[in-house]
C-alpha positions in Angstrom: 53.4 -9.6 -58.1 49.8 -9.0 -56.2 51.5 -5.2 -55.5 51.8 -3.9 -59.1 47.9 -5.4 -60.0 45.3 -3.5 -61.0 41.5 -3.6 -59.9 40.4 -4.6 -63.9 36.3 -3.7 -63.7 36.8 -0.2 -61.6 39.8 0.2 -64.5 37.4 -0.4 -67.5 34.7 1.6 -66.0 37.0 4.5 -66.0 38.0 3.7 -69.8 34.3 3.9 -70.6 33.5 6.6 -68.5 36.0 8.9 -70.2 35.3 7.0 -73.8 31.8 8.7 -73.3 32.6 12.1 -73.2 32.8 14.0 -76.4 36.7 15.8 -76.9 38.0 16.3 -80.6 41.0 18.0 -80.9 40.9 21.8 -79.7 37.3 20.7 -77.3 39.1 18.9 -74.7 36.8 21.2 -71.9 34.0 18.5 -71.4 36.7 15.8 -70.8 39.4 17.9 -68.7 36.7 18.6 -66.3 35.4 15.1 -66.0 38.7 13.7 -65.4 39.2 16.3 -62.9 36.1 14.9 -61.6 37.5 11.5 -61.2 40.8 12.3 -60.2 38.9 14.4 -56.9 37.0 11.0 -56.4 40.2 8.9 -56.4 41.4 10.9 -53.2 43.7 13.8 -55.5 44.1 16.5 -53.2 42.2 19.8 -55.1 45.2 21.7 -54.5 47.0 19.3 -56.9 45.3 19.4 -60.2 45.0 22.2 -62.2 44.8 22.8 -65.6 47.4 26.0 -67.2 47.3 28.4 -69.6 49.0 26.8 -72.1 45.5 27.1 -74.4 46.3 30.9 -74.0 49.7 30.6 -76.6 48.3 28.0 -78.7 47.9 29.6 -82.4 44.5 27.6 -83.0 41.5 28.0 -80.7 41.4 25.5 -77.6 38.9 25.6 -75.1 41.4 24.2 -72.2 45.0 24.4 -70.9 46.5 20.9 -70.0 45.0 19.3 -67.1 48.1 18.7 -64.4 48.6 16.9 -61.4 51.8 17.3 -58.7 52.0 14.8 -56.2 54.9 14.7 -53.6 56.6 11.5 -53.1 55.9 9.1 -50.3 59.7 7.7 -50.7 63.1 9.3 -51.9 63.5 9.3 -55.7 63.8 11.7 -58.9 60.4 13.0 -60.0 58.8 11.1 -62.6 56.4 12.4 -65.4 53.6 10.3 -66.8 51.9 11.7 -69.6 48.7 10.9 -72.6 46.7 13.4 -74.1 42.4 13.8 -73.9 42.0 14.9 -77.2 40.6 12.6 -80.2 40.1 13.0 -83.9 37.1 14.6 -85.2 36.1 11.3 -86.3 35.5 10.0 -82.7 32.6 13.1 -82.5 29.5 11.3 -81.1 31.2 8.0 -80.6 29.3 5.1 -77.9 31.1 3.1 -76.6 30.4 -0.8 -76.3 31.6 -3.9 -74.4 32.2 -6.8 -76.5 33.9 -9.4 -74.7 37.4 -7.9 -74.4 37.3 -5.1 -76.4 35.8 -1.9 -76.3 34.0 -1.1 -79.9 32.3 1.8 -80.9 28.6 1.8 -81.8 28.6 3.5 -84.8 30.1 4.9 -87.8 32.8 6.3 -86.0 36.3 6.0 -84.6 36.0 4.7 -81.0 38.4 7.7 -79.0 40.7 4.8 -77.3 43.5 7.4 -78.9 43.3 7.9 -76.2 41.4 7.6 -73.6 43.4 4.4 -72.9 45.8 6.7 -71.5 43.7 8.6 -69.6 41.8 6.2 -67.7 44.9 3.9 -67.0 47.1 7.3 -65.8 43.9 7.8 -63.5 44.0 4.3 -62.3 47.8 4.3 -61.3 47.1 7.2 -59.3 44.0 5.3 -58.0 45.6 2.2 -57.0 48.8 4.5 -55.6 46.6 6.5 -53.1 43.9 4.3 -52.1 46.7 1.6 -51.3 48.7 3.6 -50.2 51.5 2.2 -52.3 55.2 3.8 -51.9 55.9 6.1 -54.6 58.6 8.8 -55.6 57.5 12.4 -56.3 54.9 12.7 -59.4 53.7 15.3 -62.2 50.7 13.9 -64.7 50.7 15.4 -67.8 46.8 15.4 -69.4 47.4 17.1 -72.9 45.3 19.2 -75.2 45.2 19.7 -79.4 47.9 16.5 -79.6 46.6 15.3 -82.8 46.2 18.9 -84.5 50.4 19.5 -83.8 51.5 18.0 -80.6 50.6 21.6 -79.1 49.5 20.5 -75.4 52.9 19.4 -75.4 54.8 22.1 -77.4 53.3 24.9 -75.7 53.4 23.4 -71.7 55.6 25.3 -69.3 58.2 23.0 -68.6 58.7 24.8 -64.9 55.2 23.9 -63.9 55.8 20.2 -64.4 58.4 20.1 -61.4 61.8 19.5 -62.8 61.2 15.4 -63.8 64.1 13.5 -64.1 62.3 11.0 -67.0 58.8 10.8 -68.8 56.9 8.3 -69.3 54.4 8.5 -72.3 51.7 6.2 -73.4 50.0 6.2 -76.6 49.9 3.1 -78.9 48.7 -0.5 -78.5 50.9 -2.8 -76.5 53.2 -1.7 -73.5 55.5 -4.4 -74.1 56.5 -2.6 -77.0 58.7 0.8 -76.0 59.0 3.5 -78.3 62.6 5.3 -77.7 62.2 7.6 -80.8 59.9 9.4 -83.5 60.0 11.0 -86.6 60.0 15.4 -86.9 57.8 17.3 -89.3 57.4 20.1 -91.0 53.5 21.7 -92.0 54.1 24.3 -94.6 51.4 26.1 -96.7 51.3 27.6 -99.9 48.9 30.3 -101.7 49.1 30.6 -105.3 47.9 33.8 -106.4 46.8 33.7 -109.8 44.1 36.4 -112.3 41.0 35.6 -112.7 39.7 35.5 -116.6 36.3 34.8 -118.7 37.6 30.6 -119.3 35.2 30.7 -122.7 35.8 34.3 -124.0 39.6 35.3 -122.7 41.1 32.3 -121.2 44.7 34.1 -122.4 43.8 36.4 -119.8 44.0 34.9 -116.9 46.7 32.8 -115.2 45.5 29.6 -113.3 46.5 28.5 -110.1 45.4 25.1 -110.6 48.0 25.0 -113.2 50.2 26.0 -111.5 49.7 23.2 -108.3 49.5 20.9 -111.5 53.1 21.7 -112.3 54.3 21.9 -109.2 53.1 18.7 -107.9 54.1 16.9 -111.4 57.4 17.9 -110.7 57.7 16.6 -106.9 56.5 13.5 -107.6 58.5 13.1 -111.0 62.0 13.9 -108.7 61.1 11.8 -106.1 59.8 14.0 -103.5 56.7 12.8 -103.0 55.5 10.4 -100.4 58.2 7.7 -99.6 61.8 9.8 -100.0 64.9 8.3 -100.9 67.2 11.2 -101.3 71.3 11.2 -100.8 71.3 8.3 -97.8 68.5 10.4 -96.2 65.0 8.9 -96.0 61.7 10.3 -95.1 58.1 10.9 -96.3 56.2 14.0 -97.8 52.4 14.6 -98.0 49.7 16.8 -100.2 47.0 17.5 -97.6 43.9 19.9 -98.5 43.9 21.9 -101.3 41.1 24.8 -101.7 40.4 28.3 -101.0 41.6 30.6 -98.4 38.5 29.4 -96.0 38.5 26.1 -96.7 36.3 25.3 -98.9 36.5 24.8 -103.0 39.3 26.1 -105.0 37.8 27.8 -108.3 34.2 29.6 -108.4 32.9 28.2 -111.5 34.2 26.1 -114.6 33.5 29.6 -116.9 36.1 31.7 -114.5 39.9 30.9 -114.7 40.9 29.8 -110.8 42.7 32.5 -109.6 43.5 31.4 -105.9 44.7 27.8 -104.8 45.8 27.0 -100.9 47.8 24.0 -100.4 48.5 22.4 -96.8 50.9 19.6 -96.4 53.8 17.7 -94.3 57.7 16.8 -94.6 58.3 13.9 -92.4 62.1 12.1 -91.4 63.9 10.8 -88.7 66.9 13.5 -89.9 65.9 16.8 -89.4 68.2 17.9 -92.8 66.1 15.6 -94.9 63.0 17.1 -93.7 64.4 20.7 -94.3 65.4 19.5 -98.2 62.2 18.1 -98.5 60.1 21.0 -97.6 62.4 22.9 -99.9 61.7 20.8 -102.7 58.3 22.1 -102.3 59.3 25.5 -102.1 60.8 25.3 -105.0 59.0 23.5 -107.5 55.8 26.2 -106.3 58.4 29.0 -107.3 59.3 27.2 -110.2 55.8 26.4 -111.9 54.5 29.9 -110.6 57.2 31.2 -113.1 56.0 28.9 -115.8 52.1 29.8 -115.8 51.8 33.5 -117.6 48.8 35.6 -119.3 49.2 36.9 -122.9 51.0 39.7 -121.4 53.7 37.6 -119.9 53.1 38.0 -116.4 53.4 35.3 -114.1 51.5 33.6 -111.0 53.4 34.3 -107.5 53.2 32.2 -104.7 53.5 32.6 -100.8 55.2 29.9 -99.1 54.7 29.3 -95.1 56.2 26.4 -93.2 56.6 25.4 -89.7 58.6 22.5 -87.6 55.7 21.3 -85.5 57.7 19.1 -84.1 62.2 17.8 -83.8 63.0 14.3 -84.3 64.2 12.9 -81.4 66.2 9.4 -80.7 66.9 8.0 -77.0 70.0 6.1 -76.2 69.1 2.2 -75.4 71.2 2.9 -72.5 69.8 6.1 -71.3 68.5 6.6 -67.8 64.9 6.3 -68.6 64.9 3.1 -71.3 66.9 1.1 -68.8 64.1 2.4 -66.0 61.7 1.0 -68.0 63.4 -1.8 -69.5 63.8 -3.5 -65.7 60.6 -2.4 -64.6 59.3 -4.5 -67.2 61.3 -7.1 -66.8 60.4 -7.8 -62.8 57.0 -8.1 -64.5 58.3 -10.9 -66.5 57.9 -9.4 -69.4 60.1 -9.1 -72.8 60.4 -5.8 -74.2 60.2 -4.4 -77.8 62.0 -1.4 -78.9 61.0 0.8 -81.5 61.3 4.0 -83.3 57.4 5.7 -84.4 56.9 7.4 -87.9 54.2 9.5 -86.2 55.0 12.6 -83.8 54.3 11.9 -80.2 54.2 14.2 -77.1 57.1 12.5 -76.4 59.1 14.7 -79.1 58.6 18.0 -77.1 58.7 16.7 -73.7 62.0 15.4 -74.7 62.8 18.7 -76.7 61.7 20.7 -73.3 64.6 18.5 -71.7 62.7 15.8 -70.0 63.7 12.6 -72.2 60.9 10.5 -72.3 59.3 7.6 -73.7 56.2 5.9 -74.7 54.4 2.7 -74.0 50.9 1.8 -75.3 47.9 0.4 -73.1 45.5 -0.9 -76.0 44.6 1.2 -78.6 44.2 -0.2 -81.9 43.2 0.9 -85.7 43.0 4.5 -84.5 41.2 7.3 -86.7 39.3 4.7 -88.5 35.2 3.5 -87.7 37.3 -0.1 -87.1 38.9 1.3 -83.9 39.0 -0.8 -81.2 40.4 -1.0 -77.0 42.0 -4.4 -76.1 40.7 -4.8 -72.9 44.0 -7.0 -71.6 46.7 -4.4 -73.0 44.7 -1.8 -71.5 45.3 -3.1 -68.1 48.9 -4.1 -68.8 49.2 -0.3 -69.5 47.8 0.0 -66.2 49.6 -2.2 -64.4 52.8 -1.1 -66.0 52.3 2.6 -65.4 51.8 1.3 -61.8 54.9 -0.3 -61.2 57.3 2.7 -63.2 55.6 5.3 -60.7 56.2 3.2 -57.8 59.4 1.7 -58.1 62.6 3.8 -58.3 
């Protein structure tokens, strides 16, 4: 189908354009502006990109709002949202991109940044190939978001009145765009402080009460009732993780091996597809901290205390196989001769709070592979189909 083709060199020389520019999570300024750049270039009208304020109510700092785009249609037919986020890892810091064959490498020790500016440069070429072929489209909002892989909070924090009432969303993020991901786990990020007293650990170790103890206990106890990584619980399933432990900036728990270690922070995560197993599981937590806090006492008998903090940073959200937007996408595919895959993601995608803001939407992937790791890797083929599929859902109706 010559119409819904893509022109594969000007594509890739987008992907490394954008691969080139520096934008770990929370930095996303550099790479907002040069794909405002190239979006101007492509024949965008200024008056339709902007980037809001959405960096303004995001609890972390963030250099950038999201980076939108409103196109009226040049045919009748509900508006359609395509999204992807410009933010990468901190791993990706510095990363080169290089060509091998059909794949996009990094240079060095570090991840390459195709999660993903695979979806960047293939949203900017469907708007490329839409406007400089003049190709029939319904009306379109593009969705560049910020801080997605610190908490989804481009997404979460976007003003869903800005994006011009779509009727369906269109994601991408992941590898193949044959494979169509209708669903994703929630999560919960809590925090804990244990507040111990610091003591002389040679002269008066009575004295003091440990808060490394008391994570000890705590932790022993999780993992002993099954709380702990992959959770069985009940009929509900879903996973739990112990993230960085130390003190209240960051850095090492404990001052010295001589001094009793009076203050412990502990980040972590409560994962399901059911939002009541991820509530029990964070509450597991909760409790076995309150419980081992109780436990650890000085020779005078009192105890450690603990401060407890979570957060849903994102709902767990399911599509129907026969809703509006997985059919849309199911025959679009299909008049591209290609078979679908369904699936449901362990990992939170913008998708979640696009869906949550009442825009159901799904997502497709246009060639990332082994992300967050130096082994990271763009397939140069799924790139394209990502392309070439984002092309065809935005024109045909």
């Amino acid at each position: 189908m010559a119409e819904f083709t893509v022109d594969r060199e000007q594509a890739i020389n987008r992907l490394m354009r954008f691969l080139a520019v520096e934008g770990i999570t929370g930095q996303e300024q550099a790479i907002g502006a040069e794909v405002a750049r190239a979006l101007s270039e492509i024949g965008v009208p200024a008056g339709a990109i902007r980037f809001d304020d959405a960096n303004t109510r995001i609890p972390l700092p963030t250099q950038t709002g999201n980076l939108i785009v409103t196109l009226p249609g040049t045919k009748p037919g509900p508006r359609r949202l395509f999204s992807t986020h410009l933010d990468t890892v901190p791993l990706c810091a510095g990363a080169v991109p290089v060509r091998k064959g059909r794949r996009i490498v990094p240079a060095g020790k570090t991840a390459l940044g195709g999660d993903n500016r695979t979806g960047v440069a293939a949203l900017v070429t469907m708007l490329a190939e839409l406007l400089t072929r003049n190709i029939p489209h319904a009306p379109l909002t593009v969705l560049f978001t910020v801080r997605e892989e610190s908490g989804l909070w481009g997404a979460r924090t976007v003003d869903a009145a800005e994006l011009g009432d779509p009727a369906m969303g269109f994601n991408i993020d992941g590898g193949s765009a044959q494979t169509i991901t209708i669903g994703a786990v929630g999560a919960d990020r809590w925090e804990v402080e244990i507040f111990g007293k610091a003591a002389h650990a040679g002269v008066h170790p009575e004295r003091g009460i440990s808060a490394t103890i008391v994570l000890a206990r705590a932790l022993a106890s999780i993992h002993k009732d099954g709380w702990f990584g992959k959770v069985k619980k009940a009929g509900m399933e879903g996973t739990s993780n112990v993230g960085p432990v130390g003190d209240a900036d960051g850095g090492c728990a404990g001052q010295a091996t001589n001094v009793v270690t009076d203050y412990v922070k502990v980040n972590g995560e409560s994962r399901s597809h059911d939002a009541k197993c991820i509530t029990a599981i964070t509450a597991a937590y909760r409790q076995a901290f309150q419980t081992a806090a109780r436990q650890v006492r000085d020779d005078k008998g009192k105890t450690a205390r603990v401060r407890f903090t979570t957060q849903r940073s994102y709902f767990p959200y399911r599509l129907r196989e026969d809703s509006a937007v997985v059919r849309a996408a199911q025959n679009v595919a299909a008049s591209l001769g290609w078979q679908t895959t369904l699936k449901f993601s362990n990992g939170g995608l913008d998708a979640n709070w696009l869906t949550r803001h009442g825009i159901p939407a799904l997502t497709f992937g246009a060639g990332q592979h082994d992300v967050h790791t130096i082994a990271e890797y763009a397939d140069l083929d799924e790139f394209i189909d990502g392309c070439i599929f984002a092309l065809a859902l935005a024109a045909k109706t």
